[in-house]
C-alpha positions in Angstrom: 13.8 12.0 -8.3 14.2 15.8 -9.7 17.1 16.9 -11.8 18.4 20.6 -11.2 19.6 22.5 -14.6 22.9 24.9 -12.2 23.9 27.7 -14.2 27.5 26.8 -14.5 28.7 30.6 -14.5 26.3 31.7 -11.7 26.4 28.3 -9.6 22.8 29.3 -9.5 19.9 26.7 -10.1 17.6 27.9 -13.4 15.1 25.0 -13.1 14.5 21.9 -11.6 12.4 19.1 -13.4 10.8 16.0 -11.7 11.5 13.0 -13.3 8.9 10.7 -15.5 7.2 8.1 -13.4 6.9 4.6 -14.9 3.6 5.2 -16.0 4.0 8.3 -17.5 7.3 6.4 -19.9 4.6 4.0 -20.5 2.2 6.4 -21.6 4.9 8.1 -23.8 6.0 4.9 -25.7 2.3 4.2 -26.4 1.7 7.7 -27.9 4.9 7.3 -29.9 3.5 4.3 -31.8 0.3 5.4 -32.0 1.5 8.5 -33.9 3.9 6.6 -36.0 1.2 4.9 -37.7 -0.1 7.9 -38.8 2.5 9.8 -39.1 4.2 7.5 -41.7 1.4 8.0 -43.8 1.4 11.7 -43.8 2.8 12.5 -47.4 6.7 13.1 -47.5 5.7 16.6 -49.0 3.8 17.3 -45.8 6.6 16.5 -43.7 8.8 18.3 -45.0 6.9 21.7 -45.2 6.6 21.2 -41.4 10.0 20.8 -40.9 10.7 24.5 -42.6 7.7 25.7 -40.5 10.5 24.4 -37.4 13.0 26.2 -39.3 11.0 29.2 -39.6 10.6 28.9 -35.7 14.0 28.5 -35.3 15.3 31.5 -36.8 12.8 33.9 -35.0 13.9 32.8 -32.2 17.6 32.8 -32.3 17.8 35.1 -29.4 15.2 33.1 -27.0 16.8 29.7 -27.9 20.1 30.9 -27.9 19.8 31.9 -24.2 18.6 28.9 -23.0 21.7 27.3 -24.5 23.7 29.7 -22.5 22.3 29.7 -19.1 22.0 25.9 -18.9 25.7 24.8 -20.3 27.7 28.1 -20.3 28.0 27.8 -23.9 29.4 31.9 -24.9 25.9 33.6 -26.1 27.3 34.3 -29.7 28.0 30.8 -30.5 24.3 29.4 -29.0 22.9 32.0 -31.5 24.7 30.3 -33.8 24.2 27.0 -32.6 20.2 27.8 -33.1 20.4 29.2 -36.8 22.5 25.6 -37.8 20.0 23.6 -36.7 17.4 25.8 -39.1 19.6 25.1 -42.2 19.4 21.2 -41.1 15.7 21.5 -41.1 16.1 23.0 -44.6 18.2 20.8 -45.7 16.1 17.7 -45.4 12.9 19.5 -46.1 14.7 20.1 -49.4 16.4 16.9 -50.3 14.1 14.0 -48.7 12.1 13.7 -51.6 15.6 12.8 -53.4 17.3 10.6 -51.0 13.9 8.9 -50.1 12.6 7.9 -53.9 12.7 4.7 -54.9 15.2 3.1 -56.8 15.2 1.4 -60.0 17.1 -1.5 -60.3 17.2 -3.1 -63.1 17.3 -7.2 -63.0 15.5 -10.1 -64.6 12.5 -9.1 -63.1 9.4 -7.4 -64.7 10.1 -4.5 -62.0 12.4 -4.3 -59.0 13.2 -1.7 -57.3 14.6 -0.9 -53.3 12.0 1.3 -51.0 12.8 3.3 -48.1 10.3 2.8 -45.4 9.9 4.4 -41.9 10.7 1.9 -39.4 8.8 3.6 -36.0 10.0 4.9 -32.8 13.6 5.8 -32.4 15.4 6.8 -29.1 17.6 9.2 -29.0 20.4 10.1 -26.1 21.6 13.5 -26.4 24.8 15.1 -24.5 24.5 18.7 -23.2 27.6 20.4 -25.0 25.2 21.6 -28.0 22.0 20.8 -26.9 20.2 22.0 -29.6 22.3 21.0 -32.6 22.7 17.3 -31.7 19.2 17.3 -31.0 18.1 18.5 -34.7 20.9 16.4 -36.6 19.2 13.1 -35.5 15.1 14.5 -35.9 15.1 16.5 -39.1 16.2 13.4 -40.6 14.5 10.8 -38.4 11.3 12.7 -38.3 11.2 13.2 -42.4 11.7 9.9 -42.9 8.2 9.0 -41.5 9.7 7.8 -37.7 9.1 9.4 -34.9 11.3 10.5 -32.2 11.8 9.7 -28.5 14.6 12.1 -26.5 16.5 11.1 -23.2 18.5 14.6 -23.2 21.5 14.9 -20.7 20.1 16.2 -17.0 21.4 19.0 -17.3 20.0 20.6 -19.9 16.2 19.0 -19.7 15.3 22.5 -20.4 16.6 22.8 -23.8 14.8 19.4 -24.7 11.6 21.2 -23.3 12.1 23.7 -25.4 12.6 21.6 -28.5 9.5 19.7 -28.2 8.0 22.6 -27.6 9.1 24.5 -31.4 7.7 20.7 -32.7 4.4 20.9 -31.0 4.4 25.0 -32.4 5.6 23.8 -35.9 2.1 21.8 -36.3 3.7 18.1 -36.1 0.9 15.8 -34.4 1.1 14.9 -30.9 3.1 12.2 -30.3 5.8 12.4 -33.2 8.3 14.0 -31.1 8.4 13.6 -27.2 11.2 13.8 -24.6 11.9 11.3 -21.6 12.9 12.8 -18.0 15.1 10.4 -17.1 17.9 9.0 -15.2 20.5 6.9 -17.3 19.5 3.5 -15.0 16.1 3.4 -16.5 17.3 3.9 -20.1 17.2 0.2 -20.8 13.9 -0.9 -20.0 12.8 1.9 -22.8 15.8 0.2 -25.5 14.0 -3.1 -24.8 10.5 -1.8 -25.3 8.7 -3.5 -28.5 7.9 0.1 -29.7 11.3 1.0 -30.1 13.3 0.0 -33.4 16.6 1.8 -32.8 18.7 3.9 -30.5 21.2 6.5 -31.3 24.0 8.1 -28.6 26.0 10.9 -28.6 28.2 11.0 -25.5 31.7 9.1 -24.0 32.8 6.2 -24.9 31.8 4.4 -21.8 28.0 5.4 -22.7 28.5 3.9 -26.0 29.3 1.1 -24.6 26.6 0.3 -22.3 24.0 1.7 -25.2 25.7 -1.2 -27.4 25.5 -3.9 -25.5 21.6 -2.9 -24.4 20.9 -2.7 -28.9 22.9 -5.7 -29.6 20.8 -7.8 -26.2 17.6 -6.6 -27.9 18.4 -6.5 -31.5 17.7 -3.0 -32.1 19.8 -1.2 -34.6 22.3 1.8 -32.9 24.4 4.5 -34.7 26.8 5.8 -31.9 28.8 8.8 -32.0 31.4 9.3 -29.3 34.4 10.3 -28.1 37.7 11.7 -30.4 41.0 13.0 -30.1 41.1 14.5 -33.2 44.8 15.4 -34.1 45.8 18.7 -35.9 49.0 18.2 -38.3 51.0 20.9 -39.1 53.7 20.5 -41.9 56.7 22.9 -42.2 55.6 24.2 -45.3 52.0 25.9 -43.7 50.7 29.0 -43.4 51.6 29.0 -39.8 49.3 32.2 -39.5 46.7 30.8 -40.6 47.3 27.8 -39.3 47.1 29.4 -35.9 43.7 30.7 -36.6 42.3 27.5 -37.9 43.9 25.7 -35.0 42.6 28.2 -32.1 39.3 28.1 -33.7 39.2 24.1 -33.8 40.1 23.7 -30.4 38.9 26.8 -28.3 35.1 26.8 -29.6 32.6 26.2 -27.1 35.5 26.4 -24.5 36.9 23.4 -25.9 34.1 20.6 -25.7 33.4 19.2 -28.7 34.1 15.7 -29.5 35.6 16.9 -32.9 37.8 19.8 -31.6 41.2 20.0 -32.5 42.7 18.1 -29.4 46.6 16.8 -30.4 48.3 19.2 -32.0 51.2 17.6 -34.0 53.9 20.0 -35.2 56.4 19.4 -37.6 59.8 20.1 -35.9 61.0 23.1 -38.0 58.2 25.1 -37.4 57.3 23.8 -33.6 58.7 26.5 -32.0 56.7 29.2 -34.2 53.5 27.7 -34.0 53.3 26.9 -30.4 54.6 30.5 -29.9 51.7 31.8 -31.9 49.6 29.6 -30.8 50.0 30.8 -27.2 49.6 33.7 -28.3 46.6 34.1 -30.0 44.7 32.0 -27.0 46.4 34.6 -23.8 44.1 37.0 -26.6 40.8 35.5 -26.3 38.0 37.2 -24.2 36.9 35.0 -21.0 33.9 35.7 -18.9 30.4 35.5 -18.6 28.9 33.8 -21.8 25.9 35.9 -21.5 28.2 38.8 -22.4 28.6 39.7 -26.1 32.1 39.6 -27.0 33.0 36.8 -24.5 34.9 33.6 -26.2 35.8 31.1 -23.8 33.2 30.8 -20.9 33.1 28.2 -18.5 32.7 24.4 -18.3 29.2 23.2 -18.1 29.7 21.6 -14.6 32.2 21.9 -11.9 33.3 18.2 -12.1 34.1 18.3 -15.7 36.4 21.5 -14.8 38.1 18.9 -12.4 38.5 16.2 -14.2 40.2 18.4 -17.2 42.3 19.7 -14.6 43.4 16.2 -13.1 44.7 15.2 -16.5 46.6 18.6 -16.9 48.8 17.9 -13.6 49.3 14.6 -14.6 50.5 15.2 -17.7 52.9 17.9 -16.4 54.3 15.6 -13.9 55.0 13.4 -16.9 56.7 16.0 -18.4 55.0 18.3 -20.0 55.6 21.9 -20.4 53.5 24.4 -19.4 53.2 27.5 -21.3 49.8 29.1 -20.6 47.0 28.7 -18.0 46.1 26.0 -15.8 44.1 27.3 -13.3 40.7 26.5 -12.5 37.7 27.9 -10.6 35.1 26.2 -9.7 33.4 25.4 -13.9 36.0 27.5 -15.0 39.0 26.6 -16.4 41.9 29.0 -18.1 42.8 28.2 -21.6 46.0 26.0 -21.1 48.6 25.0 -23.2 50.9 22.6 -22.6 54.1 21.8 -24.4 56.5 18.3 -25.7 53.3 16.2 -24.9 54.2 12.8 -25.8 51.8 9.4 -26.1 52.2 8.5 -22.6 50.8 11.6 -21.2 47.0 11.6 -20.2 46.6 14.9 -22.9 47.6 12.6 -25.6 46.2 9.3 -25.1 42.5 10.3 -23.5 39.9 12.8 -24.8 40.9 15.9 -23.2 36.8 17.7 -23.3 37.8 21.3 -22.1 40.7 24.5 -23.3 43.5 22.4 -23.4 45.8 22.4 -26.4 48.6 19.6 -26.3 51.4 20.0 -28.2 53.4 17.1 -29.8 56.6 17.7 -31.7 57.4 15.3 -34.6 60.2 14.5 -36.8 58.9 15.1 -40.0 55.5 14.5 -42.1 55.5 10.7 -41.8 56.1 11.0 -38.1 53.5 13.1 -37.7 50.5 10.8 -39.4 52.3 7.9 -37.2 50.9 10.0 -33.9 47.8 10.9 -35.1 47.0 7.4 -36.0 47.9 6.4 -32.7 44.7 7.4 -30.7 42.3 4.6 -29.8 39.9 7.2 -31.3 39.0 8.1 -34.8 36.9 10.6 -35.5 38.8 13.2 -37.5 42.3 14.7 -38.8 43.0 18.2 -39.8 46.3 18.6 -42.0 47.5 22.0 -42.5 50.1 22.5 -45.7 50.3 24.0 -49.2 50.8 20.9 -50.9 47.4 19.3 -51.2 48.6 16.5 -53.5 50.8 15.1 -50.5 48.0 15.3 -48.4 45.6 13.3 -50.3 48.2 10.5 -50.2 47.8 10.7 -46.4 43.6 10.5 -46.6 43.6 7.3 -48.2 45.7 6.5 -45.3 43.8 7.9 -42.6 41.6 5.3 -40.7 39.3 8.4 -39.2 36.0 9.2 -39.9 37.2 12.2 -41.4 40.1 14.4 -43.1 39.6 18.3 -43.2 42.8 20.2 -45.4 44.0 23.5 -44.2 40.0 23.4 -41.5 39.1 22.6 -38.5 37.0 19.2 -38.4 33.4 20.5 -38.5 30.3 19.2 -39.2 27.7 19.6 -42.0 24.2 19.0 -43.0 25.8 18.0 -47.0 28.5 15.8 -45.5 28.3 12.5 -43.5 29.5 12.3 -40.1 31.0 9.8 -38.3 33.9 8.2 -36.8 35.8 4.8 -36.6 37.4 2.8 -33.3 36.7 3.8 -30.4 34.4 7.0 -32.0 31.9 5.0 -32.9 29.8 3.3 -35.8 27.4 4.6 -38.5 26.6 8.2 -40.0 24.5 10.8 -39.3 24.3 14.1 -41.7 24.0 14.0 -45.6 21.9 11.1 -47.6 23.6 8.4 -44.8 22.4 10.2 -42.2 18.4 9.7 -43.5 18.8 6.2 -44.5 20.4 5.2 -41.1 16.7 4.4 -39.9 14.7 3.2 -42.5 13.8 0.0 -43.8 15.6 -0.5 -46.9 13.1 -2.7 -48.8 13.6 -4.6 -51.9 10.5 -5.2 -54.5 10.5 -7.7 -56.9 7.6 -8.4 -59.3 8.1 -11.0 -62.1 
């Protein structure tokens, strides 16, 4: 089997990669464990000064990395640039803060001494999706990696270059063979690796259906999982916002990366006062956006990173119109590309409300008044993240306590950050990635008691 990495502006085909024979998974999985027991004894110092030497790589080659990005997902060429330099300031982040979140804790009891460890537990898989290859990529190993595991990646097919590539700034970085490895694979043999003995956990980012199936292969082998999927994050605006700049927060949140990001602004929920304003704004400032090819500087909406994705965006557009929507902007499509679209009085029954909508497509809900418009965002089977735009903050802190998402950003766009946790609720998932949570997802939290 060979998996072919298409250009999605170009249609063209940038690489094609053979896949991993039995053996050679085999072979992987031994060197994995092999390394991990030496790795874990590396001191934590040591680790971390190789993960700045992969930050250091990382930033020197912004322009390199960043084009791989592009040409294998379409991702615009400014944003993989700054896709690349994120993942350095992860790789900082740990290096700087392991020693803190990994030191042993004093607890004090009836016990001469007790105190709760944080050990390295061994080989852990990671599946990757291709919309930032890179970033998703360094999230789970600068954290993984410092923590004295080591790391197996199953990447998404069509971007087995960029996980190449990644192993490849590991192996340049000075981290011992083994410690970091990538698996070309098709999703059907996935499980045979969760089940194998060297493996201790699994972590997925990808759809909801993936999660699933990732779930019920952890929970069948007993293998801890941290999953982070799918959202339909809402956007509230309150009649009392700075519709301006609640324009630019909102075209931000939803248009980067042409839309697919599981944490983009997806259900935007407009108080009815100011409806009319922001959606006219709103339109406005997306018909203003620069499409084209992402390898052009200057371009901000490229396309889709493959054809079908394009289609199936486009499917729930026309349904959602026949159920009544309005359309005031876009909805056309060629081939992976697909126009910015806005679509008008989208209401729960409508696929651009109730399903993750991964592409340019803003839907727009009208609702009666504040309350009515945390009612729709809480009703999403998802729940990864709310944005609330208003001047009075002290209203909208009653409304996080509220919140059942993973998240609530004020007056932002839902984004991630090394400092902050990350994760969602329902159907978005379980566990945290990011911040101390994200470092002690995958470690053996050991207690020590001496008398």
């Amino acid at each position: 089997m060979e998996f072919n990495s298409i250009n999605p502006y170009s249609g063209e085909v940038v690489a094609t990669y053979p896949a991993q024979s039995t053996e050679g998974v085999q072979a992987i999985l031994q060197r994995s464990r092999e390394a991990f027991e030496v790795w874990r004894l590396v001191p934590l110092e040591e680790r971390c000064a190789l993960m700045r030497e992969v930050a250091n790589i990382l930033r020197g080659g912004v322009e390199e990395y960043g084009r791989v990005i592009t040409l294998e997902m379409g991702k615009p060429i400014a944003e993989s640039r700054a896709e690349v330099a994120k993942c350095a300031l992860v790789c900082d982040y740990y290096a700087d803060r392991a020693p803190e979140f990994l030191k042993p804790e004093v607890i004090e009891t009836s016990a001469a001494e007790s105190y709760v460890r944080f050990d390295p537990i061994g080989s852990v898989l990671a599946i990757m999706p291709w919309n930032f290859p890179f970033w998703q990529v360094f999230r789970f190993a600068a954290p993984t990696l410092i923590a004295g595991n080591t790391g197996l990646l199953k990447h998404a097919p069509n971007v087995f270059g960029s996980a190449i590539t990644i192993e490849d700034i590991f192996r340049k970085a000075g981290f011992p063979e083994g410690v970091f490895q990538n698996l070309i694979l098709h999703h059907d043999a996935i499980e045979s690796v969760v089940a194998h003995k060297h493996v201790k956990a699994v972590t997925l980012t990808g759809s909801e259906r993936a999660g699933v199936a990732v779930a019920q292969m952890a929970g069948k082998y007993l293998k801890k999982s941290v999953l982070e999927l799918g959202g339909s994050n809402a956007f509230i605006v309150w009649d009392d916002a700075d519709i301006d700049a609640a324009v630019q927060t909102g075209v931000a949140a939803r248009m980067l990366n042409t839309g697919q990001s599981c944490i983009a602004a997806k259900r935007f929920i407009i108080v009815e006062k100011v409806y009319d304003e922001y959606v006219s704004k709103f339109t406005q400032a997306v018909e203003d956006l620069i499409a084209g090819d992402p390898l052009e500087e200057g371009t901000q909406v490229g396309p889709l990173a493959r054809h079908d994705l394009a289609d199936q965006l486009h499917r729930q557009i026309e349904e959602s119109i026949k159920l009544g929507a309005i359309l005031h902007s876009g909805g056309g499509q060629r081939g992976a590309f697909h126009e910015p679209t806005i679509l008008g009085e989208v209401t729960p029954e409508m696929p651009a409300f109730n399903q993750e909508t991964f592409g340019p497509l803003a839907a727009m809900i009208r609702a009666k008044d504040a309350e009515h418009a945390f009612a729709l965002a809480e009703d999403s089977t998802y729940g990864l993240g709310v944005t609330i735009c208003t001047t009075d903050i002290e209203m909208a802190r009653v409304y996080v306590e509220k919140s059942s998402d993973g998240a609530v950003f004020i007056n932002e766009g839902v984004k991630s950050d090394p400092r902050l946790p990350f994760g969602g609720t329902k159907c978005s998932g379980y566990g945290r990635e990011l911040a101390k949570e994200g470092i002690v997802e995958f470690v053996n939290t050991k207690t020590v008691y001496v008398k």
